[in-house]
N, C-alpha and C positions, 0 to 999 in steps of 0.2 A: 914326485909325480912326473909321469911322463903325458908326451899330448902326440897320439899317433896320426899324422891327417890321411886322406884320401890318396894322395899321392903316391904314400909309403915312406915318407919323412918322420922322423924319429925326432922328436929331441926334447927338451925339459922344457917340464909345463913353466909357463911362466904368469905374469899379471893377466888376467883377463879383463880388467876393469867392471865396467858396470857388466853385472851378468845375472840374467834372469834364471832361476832354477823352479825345473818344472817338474813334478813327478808325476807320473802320466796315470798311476794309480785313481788320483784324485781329477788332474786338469785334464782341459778338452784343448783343441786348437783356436778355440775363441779366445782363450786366455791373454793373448799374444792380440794387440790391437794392431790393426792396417796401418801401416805406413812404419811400423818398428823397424827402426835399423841395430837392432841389438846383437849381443852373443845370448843364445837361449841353450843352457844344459839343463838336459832330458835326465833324469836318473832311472838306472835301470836297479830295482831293489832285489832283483832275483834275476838268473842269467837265464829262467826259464819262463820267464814273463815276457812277451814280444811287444806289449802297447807300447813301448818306447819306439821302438819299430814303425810302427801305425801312428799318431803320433806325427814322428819327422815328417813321414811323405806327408801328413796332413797342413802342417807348418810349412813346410817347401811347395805345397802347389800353391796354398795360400798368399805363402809373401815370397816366394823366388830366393834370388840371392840376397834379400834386403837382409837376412838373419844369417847367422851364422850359430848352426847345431852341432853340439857337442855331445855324445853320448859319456854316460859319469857311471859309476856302479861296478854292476857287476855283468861285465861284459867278456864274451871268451872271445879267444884270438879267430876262434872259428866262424865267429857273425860278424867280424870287421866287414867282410864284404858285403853282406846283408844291409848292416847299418850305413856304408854307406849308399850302397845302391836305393836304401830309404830316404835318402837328404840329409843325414849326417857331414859335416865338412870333417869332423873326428872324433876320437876316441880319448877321453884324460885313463891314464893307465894309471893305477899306485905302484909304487915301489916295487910290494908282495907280490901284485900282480906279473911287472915285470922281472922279478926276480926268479920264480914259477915257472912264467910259458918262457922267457924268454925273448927277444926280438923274430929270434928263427921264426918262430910259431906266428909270429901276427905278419912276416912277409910273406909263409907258405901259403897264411889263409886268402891272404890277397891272390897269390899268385894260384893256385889249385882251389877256385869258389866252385862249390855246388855245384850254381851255375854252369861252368862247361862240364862236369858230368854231363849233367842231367839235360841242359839247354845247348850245348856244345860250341856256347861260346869261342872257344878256342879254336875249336876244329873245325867248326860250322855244322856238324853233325848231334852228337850224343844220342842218349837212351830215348830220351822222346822222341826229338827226329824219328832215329831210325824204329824204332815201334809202330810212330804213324807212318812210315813211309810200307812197312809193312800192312799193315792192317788197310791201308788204301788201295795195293796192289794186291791183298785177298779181296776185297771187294770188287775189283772191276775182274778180275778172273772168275770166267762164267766156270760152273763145276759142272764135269761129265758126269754122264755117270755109265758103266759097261752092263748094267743089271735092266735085263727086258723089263716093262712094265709087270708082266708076271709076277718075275723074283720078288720087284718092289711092292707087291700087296696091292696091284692095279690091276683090277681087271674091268 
């Protein structure tokens, strides 16, 4: 088993001690009492179920850094960044896992998220940005029009 954290640090899972295991199928964020200073892993039972997702950030507004979340299961290299922008501190990989994507795959995911597609993190721009930056400057552009009231069906 491997344990990928937020950082992009790699390295072998090791003892986690007491560790609370939650499967988000059944538990809520109440589960987790005020004042926990625990390791809480999340299992994720399918990599297309996101409450694990939902979830962290609920356990993270909750108690802050007092917990520390793991996401367990079946997670792709492609929602490392997801899971952690959720409140995840990391990801436990299997073996299988890591033997499959590989490590390349879980630093690209970090380093090429969504994210700056789409929110242009990176570049300060992307697709949204620039869409609304469109769509805001069709709007404030009044339309002419060259067609007498005539032509236009005004009379």
């Amino acid at each position: 088993m491997w344990i990928y954290h937020a950082s992009g640090t790699l390295e072998p899972a090791g003892d986690f001690g007491a560790l609370i295991e939650i499967d988000p199928q059944t538990a809520e964020a109440s589960t987790i009492p005020a004042g926990t200073n625990q390791t809480v892993a999340i299992a994720f039972n399918s990599f297309a179920d996101g409450r694990g997702f939902s979830l962290a950030r609920q356990l993270r507004k909750d108690h802050g850094s007092a917990v520390t979340l793991i996401a367990t299961g079946h997670v792709l290299p492609d929602q490392a960044r997801h899971a952690f922008q959720s409140g995840f501190d990391s990801i436990l990989i299997s073996d299988k896992d890591m033997e499959r994507y590989g490590r390349d795959a879980w630093d690209t995911a970090l380093q090429n998220a969504v994210g700056s597609l789409y929110l242009g993190e990176a570049s300060g721009g992307g697709i949204w940005a620039r869409r609304q930056s469109e769509s805001n400057n069709a709007a404030a552009t009044p339309q002419t029009s060259t067609s007498s009231p005539q032509q236009a069906g005004l009379h």
